[in-house]
C-alpha positions as CSV (number, residue, x, y, z in Angstrom):
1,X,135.9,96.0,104.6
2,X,134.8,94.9,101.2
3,X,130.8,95.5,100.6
4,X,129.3,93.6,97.8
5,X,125.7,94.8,96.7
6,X,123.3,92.0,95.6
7,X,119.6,92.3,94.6
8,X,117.5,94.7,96.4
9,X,115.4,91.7,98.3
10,X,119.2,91.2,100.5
11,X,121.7,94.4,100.2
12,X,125.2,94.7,100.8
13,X,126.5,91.8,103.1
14,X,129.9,91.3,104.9
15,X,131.5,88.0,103.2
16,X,133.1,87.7,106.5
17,X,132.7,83.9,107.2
18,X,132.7,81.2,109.9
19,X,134.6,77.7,109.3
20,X,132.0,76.3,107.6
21,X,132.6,78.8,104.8
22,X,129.2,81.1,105.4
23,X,128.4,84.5,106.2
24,X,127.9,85.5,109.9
25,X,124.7,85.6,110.4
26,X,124.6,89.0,112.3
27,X,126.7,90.6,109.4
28,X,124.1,90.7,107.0
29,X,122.4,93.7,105.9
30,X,119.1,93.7,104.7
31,X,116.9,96.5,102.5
32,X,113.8,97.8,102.8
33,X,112.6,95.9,100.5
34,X,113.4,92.4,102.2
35,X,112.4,93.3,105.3
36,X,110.4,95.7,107.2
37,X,112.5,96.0,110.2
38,X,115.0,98.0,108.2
39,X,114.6,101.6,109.6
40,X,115.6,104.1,107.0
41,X,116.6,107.2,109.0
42,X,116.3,111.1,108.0
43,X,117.9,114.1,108.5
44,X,114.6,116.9,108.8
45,X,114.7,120.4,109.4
46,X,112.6,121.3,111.8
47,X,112.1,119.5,115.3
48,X,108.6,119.4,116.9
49,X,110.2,119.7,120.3
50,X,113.1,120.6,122.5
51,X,113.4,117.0,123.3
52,X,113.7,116.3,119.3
53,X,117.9,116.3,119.0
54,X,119.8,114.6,116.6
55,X,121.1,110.9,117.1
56,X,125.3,110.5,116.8
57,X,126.2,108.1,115.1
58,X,129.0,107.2,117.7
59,X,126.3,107.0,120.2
60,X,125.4,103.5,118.9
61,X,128.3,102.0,120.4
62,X,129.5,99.1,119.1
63,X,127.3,99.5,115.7
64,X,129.5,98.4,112.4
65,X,128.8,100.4,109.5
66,X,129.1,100.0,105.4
67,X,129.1,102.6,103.4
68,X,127.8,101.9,99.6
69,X,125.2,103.7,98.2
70,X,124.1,105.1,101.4
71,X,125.0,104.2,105.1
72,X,124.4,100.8,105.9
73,X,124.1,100.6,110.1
74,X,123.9,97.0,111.9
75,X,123.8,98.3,115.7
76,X,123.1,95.1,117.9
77,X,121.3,96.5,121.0
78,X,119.1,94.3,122.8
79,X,117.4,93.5,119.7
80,X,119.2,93.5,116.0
81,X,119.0,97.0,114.8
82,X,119.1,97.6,110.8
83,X,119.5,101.3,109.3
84,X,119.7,103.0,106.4
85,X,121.0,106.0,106.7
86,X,120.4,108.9,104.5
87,X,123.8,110.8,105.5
88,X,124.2,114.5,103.7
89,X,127.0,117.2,103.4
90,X,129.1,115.0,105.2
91,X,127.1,114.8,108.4
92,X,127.4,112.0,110.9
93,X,123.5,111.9,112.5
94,X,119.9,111.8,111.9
95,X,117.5,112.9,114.0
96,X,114.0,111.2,112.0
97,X,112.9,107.9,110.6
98,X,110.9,107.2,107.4
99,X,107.6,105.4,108.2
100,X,105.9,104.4,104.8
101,X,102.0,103.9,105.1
102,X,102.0,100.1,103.3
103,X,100.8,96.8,104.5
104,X,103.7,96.7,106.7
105,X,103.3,99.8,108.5
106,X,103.0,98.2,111.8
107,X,106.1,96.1,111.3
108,X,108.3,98.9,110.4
109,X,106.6,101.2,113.7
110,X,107.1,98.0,115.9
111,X,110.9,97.8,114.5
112,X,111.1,101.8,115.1
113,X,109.8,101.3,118.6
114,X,112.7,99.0,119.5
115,X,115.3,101.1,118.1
116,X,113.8,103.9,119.8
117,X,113.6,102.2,122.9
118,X,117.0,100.6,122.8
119,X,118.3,104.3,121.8
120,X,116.8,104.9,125.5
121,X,118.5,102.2,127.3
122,X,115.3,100.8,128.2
123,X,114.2,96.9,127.3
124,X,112.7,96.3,123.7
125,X,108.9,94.6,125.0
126,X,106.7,92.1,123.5
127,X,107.4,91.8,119.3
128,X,104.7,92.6,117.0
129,X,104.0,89.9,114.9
130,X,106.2,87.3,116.1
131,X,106.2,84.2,114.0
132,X,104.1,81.5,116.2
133,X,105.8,78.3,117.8
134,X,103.4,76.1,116.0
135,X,104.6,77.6,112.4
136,X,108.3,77.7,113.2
137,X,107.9,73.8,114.2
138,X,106.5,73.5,111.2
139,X,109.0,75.3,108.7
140,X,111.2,73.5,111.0
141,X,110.1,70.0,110.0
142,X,109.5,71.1,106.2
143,X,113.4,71.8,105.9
144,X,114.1,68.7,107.9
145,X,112.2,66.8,105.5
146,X,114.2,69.0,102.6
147,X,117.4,68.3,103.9
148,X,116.9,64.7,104.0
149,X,115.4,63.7,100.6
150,X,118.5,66.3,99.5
151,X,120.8,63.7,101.3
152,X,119.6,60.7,99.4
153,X,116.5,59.4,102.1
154,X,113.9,57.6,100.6
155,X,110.5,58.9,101.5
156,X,109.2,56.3,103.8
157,X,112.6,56.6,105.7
158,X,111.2,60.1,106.0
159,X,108.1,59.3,107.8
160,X,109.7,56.9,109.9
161,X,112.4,59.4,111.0
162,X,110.3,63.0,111.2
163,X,106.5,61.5,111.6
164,X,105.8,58.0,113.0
165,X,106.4,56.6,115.9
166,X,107.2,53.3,114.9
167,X,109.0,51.9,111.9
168,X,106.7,51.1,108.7
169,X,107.0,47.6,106.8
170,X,108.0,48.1,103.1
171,X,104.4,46.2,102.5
172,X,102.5,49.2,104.0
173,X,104.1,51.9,102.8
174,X,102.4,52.2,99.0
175,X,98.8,52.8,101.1
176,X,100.2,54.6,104.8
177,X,98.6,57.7,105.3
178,X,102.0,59.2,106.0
179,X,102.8,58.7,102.3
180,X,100.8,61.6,100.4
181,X,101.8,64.1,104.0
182,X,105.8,63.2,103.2
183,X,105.3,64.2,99.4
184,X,103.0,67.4,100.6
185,X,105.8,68.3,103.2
186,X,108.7,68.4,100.4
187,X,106.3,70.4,98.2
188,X,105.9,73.0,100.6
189,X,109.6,72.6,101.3
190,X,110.5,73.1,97.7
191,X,108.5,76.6,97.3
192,X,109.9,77.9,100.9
193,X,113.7,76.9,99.6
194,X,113.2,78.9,96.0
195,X,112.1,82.2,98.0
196,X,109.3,81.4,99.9
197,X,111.5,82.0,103.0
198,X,111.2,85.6,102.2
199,X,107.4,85.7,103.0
200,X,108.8,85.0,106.6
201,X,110.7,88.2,106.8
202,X,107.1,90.0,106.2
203,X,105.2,87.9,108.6
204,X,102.2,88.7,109.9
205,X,101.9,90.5,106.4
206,X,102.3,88.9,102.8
207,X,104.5,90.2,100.0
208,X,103.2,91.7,96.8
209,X,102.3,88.6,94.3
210,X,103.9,90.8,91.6
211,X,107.0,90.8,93.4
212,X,110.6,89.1,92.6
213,X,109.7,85.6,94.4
């Protein structure tokens, strides 16, 4: 399987595609440092209890694997499962994950939780920080809106098609109140499309200002 690397906000990612010519969604691989949910897993030497063994990597059945740097697992449990495995002397387990202390902490312990729970066979639970319906409608109907002026729509055939309920006269269109929310709507379009989206991957938390937007 041929693994490209790419900036350190995506990874390595299978260029296995679908018809329409773009990556399968559950063959991308993301870092650390685009996501949270990425679980960087350890080898440690000593184990704080008998019931502290070592996880096989053959036990995550099913899991594909790519090896660049490091170990690159996708294991799809119950929930999505990315790891980062830090595989020495040849070894094929881990038996510890690397929790750092940031803003996301409680993103990466929910995302440990699931893999841990998933490890056990059990279901994965409520998600921490799960984006709300309200703001996925919303992102929703900002790339809508994207998508369309993309395609050539003028704005007022915006409005009519994604806010009114009623078709607007040409006459009324230079003072509808519908006119200033259309242009708003592309502009927070615009700044989710040139990286914004990667605030989403963080969510509840924000990124650093000072990082690679």
């Amino acid at each position: 399987m041929s693994v490209r690397l790419t900036s350190p906000l995506v990874g390595a990612r299978d260029f296995r595609v679908t018809g329409d010519g773009l990556p399968l969604a559950k063959n991308i691989i993301w870092t650390e440092q685009a996501s949270p949910r990425v679980l960087r897993t350890k080898q440690i030497q000593s184990s704080v209890s008998p019931a502290h063994q070592p996880v096989q990597l053959s036990r995550l059945g099913g899991a594909t694997v790519w090896k660049a740097d490091e170990l690159h697992i996708l294991w799809l449990g119950s929930t999505a499962n990315h790891l980062v495995a830090e595989i020495l002397s040849g070894a094929s387990d881990f038996n510890a994950i690397v929790l750092p202390l940031d803003a996301a902490f409680e993103t990466r312990l929910d995302a440990a939780r699931q893999f841990w729970r998933d490890l056990n066979g059990r279901p994965p639970g409520p998600v921490y920080g799960a984006l709300p319906k309200q703001a996925k409608a919303r992102h929703i109907l900002n790339l809508r809106a994207h998508d369309a002026r993309r395609a050539g729509a003028a704005y007022r055939e915006i409005a009519e098609t994604l806010l009114s309920r009623e078709p607007i006269a040409p006459r009324d269109w230079r003072d509808h109140h519908l006119r200033h929310r259309v242009r708003a709507t592309l502009r927070r379009a615009e700044r989710l499309v040139a990286g914004g989206y990667r605030d989403l991957l963080f969510y509840p938390h924000s990124r650093s200002r000072k990082s690679d937007r």
